[in-house]
C-alpha positions in Angstrom: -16.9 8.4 16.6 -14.9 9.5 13.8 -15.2 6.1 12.4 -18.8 5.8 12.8 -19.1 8.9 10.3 -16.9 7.5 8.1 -18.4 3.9 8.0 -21.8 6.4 7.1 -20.0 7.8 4.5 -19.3 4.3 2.8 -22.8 3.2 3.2 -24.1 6.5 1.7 -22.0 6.0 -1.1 -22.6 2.2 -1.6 -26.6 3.2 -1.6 -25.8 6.2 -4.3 -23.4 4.2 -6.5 -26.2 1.0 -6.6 -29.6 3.5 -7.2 -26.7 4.5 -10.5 -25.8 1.4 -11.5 -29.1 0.0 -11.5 -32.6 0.3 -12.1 -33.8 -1.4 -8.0 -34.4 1.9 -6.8 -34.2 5.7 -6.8 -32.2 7.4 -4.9 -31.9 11.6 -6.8 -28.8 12.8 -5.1 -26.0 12.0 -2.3 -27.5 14.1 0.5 -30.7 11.6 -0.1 -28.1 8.7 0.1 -26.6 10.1 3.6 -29.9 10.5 5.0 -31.0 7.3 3.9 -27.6 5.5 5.0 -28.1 7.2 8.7 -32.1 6.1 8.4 -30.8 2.7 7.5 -28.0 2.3 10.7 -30.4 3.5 13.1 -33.1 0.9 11.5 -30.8 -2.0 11.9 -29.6 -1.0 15.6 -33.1 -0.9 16.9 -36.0 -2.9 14.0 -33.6 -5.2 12.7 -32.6 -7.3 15.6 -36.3 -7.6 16.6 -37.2 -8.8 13.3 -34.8 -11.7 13.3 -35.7 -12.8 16.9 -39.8 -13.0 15.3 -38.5 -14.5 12.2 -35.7 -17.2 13.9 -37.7 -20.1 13.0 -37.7 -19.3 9.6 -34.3 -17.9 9.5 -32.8 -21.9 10.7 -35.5 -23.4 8.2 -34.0 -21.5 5.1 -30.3 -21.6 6.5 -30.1 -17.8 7.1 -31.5 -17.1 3.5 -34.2 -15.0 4.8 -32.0 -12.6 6.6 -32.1 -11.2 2.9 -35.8 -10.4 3.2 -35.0 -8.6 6.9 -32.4 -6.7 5.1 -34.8 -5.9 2.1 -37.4 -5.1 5.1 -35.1 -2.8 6.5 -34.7 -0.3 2.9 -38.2 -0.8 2.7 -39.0 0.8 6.0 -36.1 3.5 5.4 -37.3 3.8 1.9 -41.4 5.0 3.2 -39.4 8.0 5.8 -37.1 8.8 3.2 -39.0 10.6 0.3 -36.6 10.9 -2.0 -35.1 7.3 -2.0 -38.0 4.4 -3.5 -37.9 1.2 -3.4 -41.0 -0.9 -5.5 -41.2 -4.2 -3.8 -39.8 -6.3 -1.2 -37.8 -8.7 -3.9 -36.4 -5.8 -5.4 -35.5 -4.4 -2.0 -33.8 -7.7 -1.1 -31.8 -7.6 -4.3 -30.6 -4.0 -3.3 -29.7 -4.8 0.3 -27.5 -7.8 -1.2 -26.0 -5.9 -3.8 -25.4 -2.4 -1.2 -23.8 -5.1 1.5 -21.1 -6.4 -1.1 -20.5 -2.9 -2.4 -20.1 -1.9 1.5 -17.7 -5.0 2.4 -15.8 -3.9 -0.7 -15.3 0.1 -0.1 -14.5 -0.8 3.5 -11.9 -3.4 2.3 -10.5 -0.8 -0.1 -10.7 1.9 2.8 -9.4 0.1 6.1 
């Protein structure tokens, strides 16, 4: 469990350091980034894995590309319960999923 928490953590700050560094979204402060990274892990337990089932065909046509437009899916729908974290479009949302994923993967690496 403790792990869990921590792996929130991360996430929360990945979301916060990216809405910073760029100009994809708004996120205003960190508590907004921990709600939205707890929003955005119960999202991908329970939305994401139906949208990939309903989107498999195209998922094997473009290779696995359009796992980044579930992904940008998934901050969008986080992004309309969270009201202060936006998001304006699904490209930019895809963009920001890619770029909070590899800014995750490193922070963990750095971490564990």
């Amino acid at each position: 469990m403790q792990g869990f928490f921590i792996r929130i953590l991360i996430l929360a700050f990945s979301i916060y350091l990216v809405g910073k560094i760029t100009r994809l979204f708004i996120v205003e402060d960190f508590l907004t980034a921990i709600i939205t990274a707890i929003l955005l892990a119960i999202v991908n337990t329970f939305v994401r894995p139906v949208l990939i089932i309903l989107t498999l065909p195209i998922t094997i046509l473009t290779l696995g590309l359009f796992l980044l437009i579930i992904n940008g899916i998934s901050l969008l729908i986080v992004s309309s319960l969270v009201p202060k974290f936006k998001i304006k479009g699904c490209l930019n949302a895809a963009v920001a999923a890619l770029l909070i994923s590899i800014v995750n993967i490193i922070l963990e690496w750095m971490i564990y």
